[in-house]
N, C-alpha and C positions, 0 to 999 in steps of 0.2 A: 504494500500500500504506500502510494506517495503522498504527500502533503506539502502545499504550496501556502505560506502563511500572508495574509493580507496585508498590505498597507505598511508601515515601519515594523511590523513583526519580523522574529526570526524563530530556525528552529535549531536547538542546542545538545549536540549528548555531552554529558557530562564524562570527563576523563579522568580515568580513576587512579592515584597515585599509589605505587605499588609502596609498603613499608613493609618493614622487617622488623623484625621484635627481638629483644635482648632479655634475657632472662627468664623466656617462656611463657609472661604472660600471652593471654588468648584475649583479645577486645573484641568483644560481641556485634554484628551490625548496626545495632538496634542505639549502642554506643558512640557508636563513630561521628562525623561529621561530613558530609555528605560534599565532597570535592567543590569548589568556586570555582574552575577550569573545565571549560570546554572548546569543542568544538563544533564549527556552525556548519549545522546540515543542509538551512534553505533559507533564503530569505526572500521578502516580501517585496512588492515592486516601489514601494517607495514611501515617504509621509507626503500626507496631502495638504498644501499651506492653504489657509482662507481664501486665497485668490483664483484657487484651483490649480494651480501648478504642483506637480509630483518631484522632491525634492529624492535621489536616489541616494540608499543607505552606503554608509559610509565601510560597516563590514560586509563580506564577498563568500562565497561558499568554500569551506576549508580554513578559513582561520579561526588560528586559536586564541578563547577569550578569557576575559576574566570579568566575575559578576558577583554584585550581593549576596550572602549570605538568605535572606527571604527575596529574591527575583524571581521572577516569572511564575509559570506553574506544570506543576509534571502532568505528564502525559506517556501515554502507553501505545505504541503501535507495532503492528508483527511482534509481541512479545518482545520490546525492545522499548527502554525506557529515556526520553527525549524531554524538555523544558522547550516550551515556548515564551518567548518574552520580548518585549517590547525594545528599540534600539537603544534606547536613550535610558536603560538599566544596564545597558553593558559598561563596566568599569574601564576597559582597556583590550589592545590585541598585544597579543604577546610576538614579537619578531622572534624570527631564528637568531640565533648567534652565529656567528661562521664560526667555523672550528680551526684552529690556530696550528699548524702540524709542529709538531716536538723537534727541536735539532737534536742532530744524532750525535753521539758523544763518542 
């Protein structure tokens, strides 16, 4: 199932940071804190200003964001869990870093 979000929406899977645990404990889901980092699956053709002109969003399909803590709201498609939200809740895109190659010794 695809999904095309309206107007300044987007749609988000949240990426999930892998951790490693020291000392064994086990933290439960239900515990955790539910990843601020995504990525954007679809976005919407644009906000619409008073004058009627469609202003187009400034994030692009595939980049990676960063968002509120309470933004958007989840949703479930194909068994596959996605946040839709509005543009102007997104905090930030995250750039790539280039990666710097080590001289050799």
């Amino acid at each position: 199932m695809q999904i095309r979000p309206l107007y300044d929406r987007i749609v988000v899977k949240r990426i999930e940071q892998k951790e490693t645990m020291q000392g064994g404990l086990y933290i439960p889901d239900s515990a955790k804190e539910k990843p601020q980092e995504g990525e954007v699956v679809a976005v919407g053709k644009g906000k619409r200003l008073e004058d009627g002109k469609v202003v187009p969003l400034d994030v692009a399909v595939g980049d990676r964001i960063l968002f509120g803590k309470y933004s958007g709201s989840d949703i479930k498609l194909d068994n596959e869990e996605y946040m839709i939200m509005r543009e102007d809740e997104v905090l930030g895109i995250l750039e790539a870093q280039p990666k710097v190659a080590k001289k050799a010794s």
